[in-house]
N, C-alpha and C positions, 0 to 999 in steps of 0.2 A: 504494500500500500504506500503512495507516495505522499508526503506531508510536505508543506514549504513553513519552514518558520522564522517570520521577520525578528528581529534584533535593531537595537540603536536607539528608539523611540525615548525621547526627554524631555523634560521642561527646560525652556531655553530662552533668553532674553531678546529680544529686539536686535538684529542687528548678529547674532553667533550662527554657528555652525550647526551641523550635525550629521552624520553617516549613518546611513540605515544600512542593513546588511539581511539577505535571505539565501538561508541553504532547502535543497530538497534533497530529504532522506528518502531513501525508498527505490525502487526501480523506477528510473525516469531513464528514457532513453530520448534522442535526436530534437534536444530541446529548439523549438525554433526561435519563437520571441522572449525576452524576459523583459518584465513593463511594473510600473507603480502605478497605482492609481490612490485617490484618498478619497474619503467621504466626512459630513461633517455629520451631526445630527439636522434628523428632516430635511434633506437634501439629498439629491441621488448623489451615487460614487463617479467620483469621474476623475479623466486621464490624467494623468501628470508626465510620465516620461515610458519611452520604449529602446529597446535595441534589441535588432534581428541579430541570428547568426553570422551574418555580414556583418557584423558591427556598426550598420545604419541605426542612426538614433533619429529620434522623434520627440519633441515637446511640446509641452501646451504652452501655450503666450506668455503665461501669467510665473511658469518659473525659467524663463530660458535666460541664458546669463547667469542663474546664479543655481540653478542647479546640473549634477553633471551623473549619469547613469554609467555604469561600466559592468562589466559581467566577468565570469573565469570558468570558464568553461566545465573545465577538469575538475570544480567542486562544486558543478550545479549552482553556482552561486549568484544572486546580482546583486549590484549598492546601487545607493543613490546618496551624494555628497550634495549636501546642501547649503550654501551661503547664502548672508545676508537674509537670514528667515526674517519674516515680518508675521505680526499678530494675522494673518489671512491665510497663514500657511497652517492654523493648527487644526488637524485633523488626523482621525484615524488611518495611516498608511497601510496599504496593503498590496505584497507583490502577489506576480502571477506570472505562468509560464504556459507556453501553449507547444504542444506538439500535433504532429501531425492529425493525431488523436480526439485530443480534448485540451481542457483548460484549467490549470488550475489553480486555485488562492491561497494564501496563506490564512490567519487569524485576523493579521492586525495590527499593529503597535501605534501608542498613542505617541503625536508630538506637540507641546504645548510650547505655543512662543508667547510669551510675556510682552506685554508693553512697557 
């Protein structure tokens, strides 16, 4: 059975960093995309950042410049570094990965930016 579980998720001032990280245990084979999305409460989930197998990346408007996606193949793994968070950035993160297959999510991790 394959799980992904995000890591990183903190309370964080105006203006700092923060590195999310997600590994997938399990048999996962020919990962194609690995992507973030976040959701706030009452609000639907939506995109934040992608990168294919190719190492094409893909942002949403709202974090380009100051966030940056990268993946490692060899431990199933993706991040997403994050600068310059601002109070609009807090929300629950959530990676996901898609194979040829299906699609799958992690849990979650919260990030909270302070004003």
């Amino acid at each position: 059975q394959v799980q992904l579980v995000e890591s990183g998720g903190d309370l964080v001032q105006t203006g700092g960093s923060l590195r999310l990280s997600c590994a997938a245990s399990g048999s996962i084979s020919s990962i194609n995309t690995m992507g973030w999305y976040r959701q706030v409460p009452g609000k639907q989930r939506e995109f934040v950042a992608t990168m294919t197998s190719r190492e094409k990346t893909n942002y949403a408007d709202s974090v380009k410049g100051r966030f940056t996606i990268s993946r490692d193949n060899a431990k199933n793994t993706v991040y997403l570094a994050m600068n310059s968070l601002i109070p609009e950035d807090t929300a629950v993160y959530y990676c996901t990965m898609l194979t040829l297959s299906r699609q799958y999510w992690g849990p979650g991790t919260q990030v909270t930016v302070s004003s």
